[in-house]
C-alpha positions as CSV (number, residue, x, y, z in Angstrom):
1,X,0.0,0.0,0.0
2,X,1.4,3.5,-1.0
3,X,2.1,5.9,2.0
4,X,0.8,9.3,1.9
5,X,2.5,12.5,0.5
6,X,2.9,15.2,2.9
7,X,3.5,19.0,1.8
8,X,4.9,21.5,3.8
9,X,3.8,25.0,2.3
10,X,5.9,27.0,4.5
11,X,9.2,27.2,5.7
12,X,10.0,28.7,9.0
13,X,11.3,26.8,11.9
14,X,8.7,25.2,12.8
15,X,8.1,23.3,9.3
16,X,11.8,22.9,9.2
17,X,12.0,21.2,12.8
18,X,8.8,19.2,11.7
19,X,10.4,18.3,8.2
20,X,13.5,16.8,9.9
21,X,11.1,15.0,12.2
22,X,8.9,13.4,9.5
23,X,12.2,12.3,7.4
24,X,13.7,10.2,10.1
25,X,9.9,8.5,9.9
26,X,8.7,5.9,7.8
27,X,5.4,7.9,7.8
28,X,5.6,9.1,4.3
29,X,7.4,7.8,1.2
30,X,7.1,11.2,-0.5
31,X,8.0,14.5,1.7
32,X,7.4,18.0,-0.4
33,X,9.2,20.8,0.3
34,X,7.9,24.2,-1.4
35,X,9.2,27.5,-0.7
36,X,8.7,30.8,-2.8
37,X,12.5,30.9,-2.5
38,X,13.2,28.0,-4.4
39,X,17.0,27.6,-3.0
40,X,15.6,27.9,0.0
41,X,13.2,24.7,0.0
42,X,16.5,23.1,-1.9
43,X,19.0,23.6,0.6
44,X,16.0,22.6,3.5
45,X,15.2,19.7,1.9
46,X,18.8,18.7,1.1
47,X,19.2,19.4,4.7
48,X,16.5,16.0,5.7
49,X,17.7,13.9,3.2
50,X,21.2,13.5,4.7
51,X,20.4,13.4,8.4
52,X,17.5,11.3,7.7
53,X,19.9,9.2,5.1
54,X,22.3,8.9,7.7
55,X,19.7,7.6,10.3
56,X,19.0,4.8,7.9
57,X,16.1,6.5,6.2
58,X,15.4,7.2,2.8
59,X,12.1,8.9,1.9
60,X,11.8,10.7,-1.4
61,X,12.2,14.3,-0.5
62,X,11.3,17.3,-3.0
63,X,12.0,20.9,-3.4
64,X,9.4,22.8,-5.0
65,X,9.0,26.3,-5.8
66,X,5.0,27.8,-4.6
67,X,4.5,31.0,-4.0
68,X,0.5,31.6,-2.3
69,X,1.1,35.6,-4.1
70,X,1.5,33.6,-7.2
71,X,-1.5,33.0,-10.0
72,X,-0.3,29.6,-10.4
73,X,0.0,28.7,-6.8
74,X,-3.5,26.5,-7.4
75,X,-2.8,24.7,-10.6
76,X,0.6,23.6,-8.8
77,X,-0.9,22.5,-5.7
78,X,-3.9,20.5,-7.9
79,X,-0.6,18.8,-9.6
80,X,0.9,17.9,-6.5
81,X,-1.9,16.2,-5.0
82,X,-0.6,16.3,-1.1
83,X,-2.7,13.5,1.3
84,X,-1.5,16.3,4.0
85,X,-0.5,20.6,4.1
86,X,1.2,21.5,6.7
87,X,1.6,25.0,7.2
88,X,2.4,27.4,9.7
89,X,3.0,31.1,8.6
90,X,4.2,34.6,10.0
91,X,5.1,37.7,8.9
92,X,7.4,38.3,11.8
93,X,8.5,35.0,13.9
94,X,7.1,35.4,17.8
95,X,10.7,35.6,19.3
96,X,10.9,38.8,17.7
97,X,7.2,40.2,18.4
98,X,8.0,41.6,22.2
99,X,8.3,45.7,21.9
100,X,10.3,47.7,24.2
101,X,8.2,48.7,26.8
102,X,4.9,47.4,26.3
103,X,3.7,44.5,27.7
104,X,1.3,43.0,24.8
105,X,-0.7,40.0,25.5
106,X,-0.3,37.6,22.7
107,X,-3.5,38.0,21.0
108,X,-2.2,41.2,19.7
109,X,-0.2,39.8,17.0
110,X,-2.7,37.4,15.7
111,X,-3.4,39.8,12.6
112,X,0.4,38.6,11.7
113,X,-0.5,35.0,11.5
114,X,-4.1,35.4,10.3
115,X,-3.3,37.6,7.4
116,X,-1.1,34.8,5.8
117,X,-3.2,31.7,6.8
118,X,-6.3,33.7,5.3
119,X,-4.3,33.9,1.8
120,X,-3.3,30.1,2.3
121,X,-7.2,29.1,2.6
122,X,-8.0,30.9,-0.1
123,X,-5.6,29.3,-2.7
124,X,-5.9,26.1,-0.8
125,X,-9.8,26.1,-1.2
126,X,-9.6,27.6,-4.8
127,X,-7.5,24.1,-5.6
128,X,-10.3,22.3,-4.5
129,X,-7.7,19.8,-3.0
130,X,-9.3,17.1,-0.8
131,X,-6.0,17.1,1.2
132,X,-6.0,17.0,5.4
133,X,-4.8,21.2,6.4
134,X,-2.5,21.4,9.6
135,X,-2.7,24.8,10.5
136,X,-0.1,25.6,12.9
137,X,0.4,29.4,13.2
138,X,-1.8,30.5,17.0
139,X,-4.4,27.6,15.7
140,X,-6.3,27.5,19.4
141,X,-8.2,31.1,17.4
142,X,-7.1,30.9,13.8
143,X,-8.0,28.0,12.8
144,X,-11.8,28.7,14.6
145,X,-11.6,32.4,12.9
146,X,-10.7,30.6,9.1
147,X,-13.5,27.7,9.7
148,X,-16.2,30.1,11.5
149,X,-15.7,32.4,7.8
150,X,-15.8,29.7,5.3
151,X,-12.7,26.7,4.6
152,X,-10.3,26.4,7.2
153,X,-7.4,23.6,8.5
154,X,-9.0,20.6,10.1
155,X,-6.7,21.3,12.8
156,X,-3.3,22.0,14.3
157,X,-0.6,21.3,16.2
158,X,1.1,21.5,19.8
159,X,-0.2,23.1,22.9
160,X,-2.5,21.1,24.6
161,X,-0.3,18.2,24.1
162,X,2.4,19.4,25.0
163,X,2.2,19.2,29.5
164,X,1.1,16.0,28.6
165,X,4.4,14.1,29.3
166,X,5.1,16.4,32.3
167,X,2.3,15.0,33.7
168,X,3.3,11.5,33.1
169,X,6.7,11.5,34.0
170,X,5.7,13.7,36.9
171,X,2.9,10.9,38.2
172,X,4.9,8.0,37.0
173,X,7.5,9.2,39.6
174,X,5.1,9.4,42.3
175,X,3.7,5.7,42.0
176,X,6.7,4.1,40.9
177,X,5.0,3.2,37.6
178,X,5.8,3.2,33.6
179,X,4.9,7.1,32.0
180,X,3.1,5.0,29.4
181,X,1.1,4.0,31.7
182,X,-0.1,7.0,32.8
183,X,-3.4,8.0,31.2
184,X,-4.3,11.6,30.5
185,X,-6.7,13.6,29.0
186,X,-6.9,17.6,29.2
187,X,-9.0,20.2,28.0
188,X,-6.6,23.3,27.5
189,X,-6.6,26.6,25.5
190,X,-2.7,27.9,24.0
191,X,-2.2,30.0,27.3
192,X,-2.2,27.6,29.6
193,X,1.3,25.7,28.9
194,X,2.7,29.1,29.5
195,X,1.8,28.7,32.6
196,X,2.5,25.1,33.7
197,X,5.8,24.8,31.5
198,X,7.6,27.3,33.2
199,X,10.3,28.6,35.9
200,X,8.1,29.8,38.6
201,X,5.1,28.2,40.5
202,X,1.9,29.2,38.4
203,X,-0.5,30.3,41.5
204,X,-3.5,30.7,39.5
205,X,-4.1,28.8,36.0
206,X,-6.3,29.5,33.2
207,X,-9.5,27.4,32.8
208,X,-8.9,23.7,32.3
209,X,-10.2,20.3,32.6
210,X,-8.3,17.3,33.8
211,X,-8.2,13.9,34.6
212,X,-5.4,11.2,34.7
213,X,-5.4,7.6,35.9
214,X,-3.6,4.1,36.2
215,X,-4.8,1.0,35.2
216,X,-8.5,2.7,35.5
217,X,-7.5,4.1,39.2
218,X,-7.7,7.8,39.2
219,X,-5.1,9.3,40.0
220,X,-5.8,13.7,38.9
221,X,-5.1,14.8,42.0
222,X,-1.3,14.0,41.9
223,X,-1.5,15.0,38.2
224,X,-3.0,18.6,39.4
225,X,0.4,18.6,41.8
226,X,2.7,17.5,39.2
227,X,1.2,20.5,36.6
228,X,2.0,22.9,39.1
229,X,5.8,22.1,39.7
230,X,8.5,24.4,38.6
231,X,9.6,23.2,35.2
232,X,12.2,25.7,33.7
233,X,11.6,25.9,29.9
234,X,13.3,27.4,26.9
235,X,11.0,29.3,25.4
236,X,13.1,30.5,22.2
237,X,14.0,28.4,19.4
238,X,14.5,24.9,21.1
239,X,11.2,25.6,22.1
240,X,10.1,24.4,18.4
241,X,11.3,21.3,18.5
242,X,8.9,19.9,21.0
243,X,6.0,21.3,19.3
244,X,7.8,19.4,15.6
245,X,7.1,16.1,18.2
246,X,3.8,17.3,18.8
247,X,3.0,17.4,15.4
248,X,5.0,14.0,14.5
249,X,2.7,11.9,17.0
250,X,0.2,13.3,15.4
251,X,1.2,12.5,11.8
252,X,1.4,9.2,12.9
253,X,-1.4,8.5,14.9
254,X,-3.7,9.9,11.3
255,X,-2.0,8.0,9.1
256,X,-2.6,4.6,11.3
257,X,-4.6,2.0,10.7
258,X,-5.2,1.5,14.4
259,X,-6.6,4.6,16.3
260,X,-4.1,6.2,19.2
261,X,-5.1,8.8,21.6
262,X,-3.3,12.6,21.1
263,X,-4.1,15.8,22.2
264,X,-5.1,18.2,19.1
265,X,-5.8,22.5,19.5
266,X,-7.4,24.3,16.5
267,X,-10.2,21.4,15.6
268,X,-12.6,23.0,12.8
269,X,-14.8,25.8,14.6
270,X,-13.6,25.1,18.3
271,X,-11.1,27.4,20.1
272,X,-8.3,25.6,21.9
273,X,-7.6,22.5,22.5
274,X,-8.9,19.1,23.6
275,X,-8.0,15.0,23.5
276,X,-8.6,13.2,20.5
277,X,-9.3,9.6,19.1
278,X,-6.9,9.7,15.9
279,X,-6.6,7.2,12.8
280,X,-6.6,6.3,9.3
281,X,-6.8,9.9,9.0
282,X,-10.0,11.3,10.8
283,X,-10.4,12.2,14.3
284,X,-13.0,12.3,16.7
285,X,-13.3,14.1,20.3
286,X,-12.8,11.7,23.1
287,X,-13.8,13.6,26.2
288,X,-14.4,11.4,29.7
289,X,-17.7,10.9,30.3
290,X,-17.7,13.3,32.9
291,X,-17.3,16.2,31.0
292,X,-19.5,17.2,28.4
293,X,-18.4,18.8,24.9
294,X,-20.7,22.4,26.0
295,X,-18.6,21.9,29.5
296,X,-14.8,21.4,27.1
297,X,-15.8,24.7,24.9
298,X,-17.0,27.0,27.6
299,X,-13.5,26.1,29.3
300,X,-11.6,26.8,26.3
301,X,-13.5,29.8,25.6
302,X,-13.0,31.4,29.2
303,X,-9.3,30.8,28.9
304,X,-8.9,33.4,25.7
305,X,-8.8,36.2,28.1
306,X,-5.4,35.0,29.4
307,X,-4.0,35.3,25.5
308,X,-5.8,38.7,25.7
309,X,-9.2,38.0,24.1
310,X,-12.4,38.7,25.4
311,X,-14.3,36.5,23.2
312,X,-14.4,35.0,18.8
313,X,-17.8,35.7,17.8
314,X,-19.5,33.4,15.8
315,X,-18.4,35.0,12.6
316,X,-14.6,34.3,13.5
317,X,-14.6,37.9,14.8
318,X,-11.4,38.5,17.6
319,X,-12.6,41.2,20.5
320,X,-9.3,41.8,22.8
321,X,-9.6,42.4,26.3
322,X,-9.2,45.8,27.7
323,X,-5.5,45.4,28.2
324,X,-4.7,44.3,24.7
325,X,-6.7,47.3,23.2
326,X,-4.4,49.3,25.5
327,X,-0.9,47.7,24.4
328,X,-1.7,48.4,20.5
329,X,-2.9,52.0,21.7
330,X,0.6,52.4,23.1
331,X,2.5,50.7,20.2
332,X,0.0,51.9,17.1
333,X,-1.1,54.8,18.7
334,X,-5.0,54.4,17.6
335,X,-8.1,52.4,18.6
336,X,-8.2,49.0,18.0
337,X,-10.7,46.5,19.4
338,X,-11.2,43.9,17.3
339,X,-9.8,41.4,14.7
340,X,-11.4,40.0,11.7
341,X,-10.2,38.1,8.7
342,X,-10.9,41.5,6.7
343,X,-9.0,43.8,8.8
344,X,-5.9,41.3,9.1
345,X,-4.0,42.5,6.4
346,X,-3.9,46.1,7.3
347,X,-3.8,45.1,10.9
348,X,-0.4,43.3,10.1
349,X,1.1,46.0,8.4
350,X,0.5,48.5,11.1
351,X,1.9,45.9,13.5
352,X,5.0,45.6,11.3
353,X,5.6,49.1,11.0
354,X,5.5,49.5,14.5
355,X,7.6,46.5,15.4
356,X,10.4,47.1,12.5
């Protein structure tokens, strides 16, 4: 049986960590590589096939030039024929967002993910491609924002799943068991590793929901002790390369035959992130039956205010909180309360501007 063909649509480090990931798999035989800088995606791709070659694996890697500013950016991707897109876009990378002197919650720079991500759903859905879209670029509220305005990813990367192994390690320490054998399944919006993967005790969390056990014995309450140890964290560049294993478990928990349980942010219409039953490539929500999906959503939702959003509308409209109206005041000097996938483009310029 032929393995799928996975395309990665943009290059930044992300893709790139996830791209070296995927090549030292045997997930895909074909691995796509397009770039609008052509030697880029060469020397990128040229880049996996030698470490991957090296680790004994030998998938057929390609460099393609696409450009999503490009009229022919369709017809290429309708000749490609990808099983998966990954993609996760910026106009400026989020290590270099933070301003001088403000202190801007980071909901204020969606406008400089959303703005590209909008222009890759339109070309992606003017292909008419039947392809699975990872959208990876803030996709707790993009990916909601695309879907709740018309075609969107299916869903994205990282976040939620990533305190999952904290948790295990940290519980597997405290019974004297194997991590694997630790069950867990959490309901958690992008703000909320910020607060548990970090150098200082959290005191307060942003809403949540969840529950671990051990051979069917529950066992949360030493999970909710191990989420709120000190865990020093790099959050700069390294910080990618657990997010590129975030997306490789889920890579190869879609392209299974046998269903595996991950942790997916960014499904469809719903902000943040929840657990997932995952294989032969569809996923459904598996929630305890405890908790109810009205009870996941309304904790995701009440955690946007600790990214600096009040609330998405149901027409994929962003309203920031108070404090993030005040931060762009200070660094855009205007009025600006909302985000839409109309107003992304100029909001991203301004933001540049500013932040350049």
């Amino acid at each position: 049986m032929n393995k799928p063909c996975l395309l990665f649509i943009s290059m930044g480090e992300l893709a790139t960590h996830l791209l070296e990931a995927v090549a030292r798999s045997d997930i895909f035989d074909t691995i796509v590589v397009a770039s609008r800088d052509l030697k880029k995606a060469k020397k990128r791709a040229n880049n996996a096939v030698l470490g991957a070659g090296i680790e004994g694996f030998f998938p057929r890697i390609i460099a393609e030039k696409l450009d999503v500013h490009s009229n022919d950016f369709s017809t290429k991707l309708r000749e490609m024929k990808p099983d998966f897109i990954f993609s996760a876009p910026s106009l400026l990378p989020w290590w270099k967002l933070a301003p001088d002197g403000i202190d801007m919650p980071f909901a204020a720079y969606t406008a400089l993910h959303l703005s590209l991500m909008q222009k890759f759903r339109n070309r992606i859905a003017e292909s008419g491609v039947n392809s699975i879209w990872i959208g990876a670029s803030f996709p707790d509220v993009i990916n909601a924002m695309l879907n709740r305005t018309g075609f969107g990813p299916d869903f994205g990367i990282g976040n939620v799943q990533e305190p999952i192994a904290k948790i295990q390690i940290g519980v597997s320490r405290a019974l004297n068991c194997l991590p694997n054998n630790v069950e867990v399944k959490l309901v958690a919006q992008h703000a909320f590793e910020y607060f548990v993967l970090n150098d200082r005790e959290p005191g307060k969390l942003p809403p949540y929901l969840l529950k671990a056990t051990v051979s069917d014995k529950d066992v949360t309450t030493i999970a909710e002790d191990v989420l709120r140890e000190v865990f020093p964290f790099p959050y700069d560049l390294h910080f990618n390369r657990v997010t590129a294993s975030s997306g490789l478990v889920a890579l190869h928990a879609l392209t299974g035959e046998t269903e595996r349980s991950i942790h997916l942010p960014g499904i469809g219409t719903l902000i943040g992130g929840y657990p997932v039953r995952a294989g032969n490539s569809c996923i459904t929500i598996d929630l305890p039956n405890e908790w109810s999906l009205e009870q996941a959503i309304a904790v995701n939702e009440a955690s946007l205010k600790w990214d600096g959003i009040d609330e998405v509308s149901q027409d994929g409209t962003i309203v920031f909180t108070v404090e993030t109206q005040k931060a762009l005041r200070k660094l855009l000097g205007k009025n600006i309360e909302t985000l839409s996938t109309e107003t992304a483009q100029d909001q991203a310029n301004e933001l540049l501007h500013a932040l350049s």
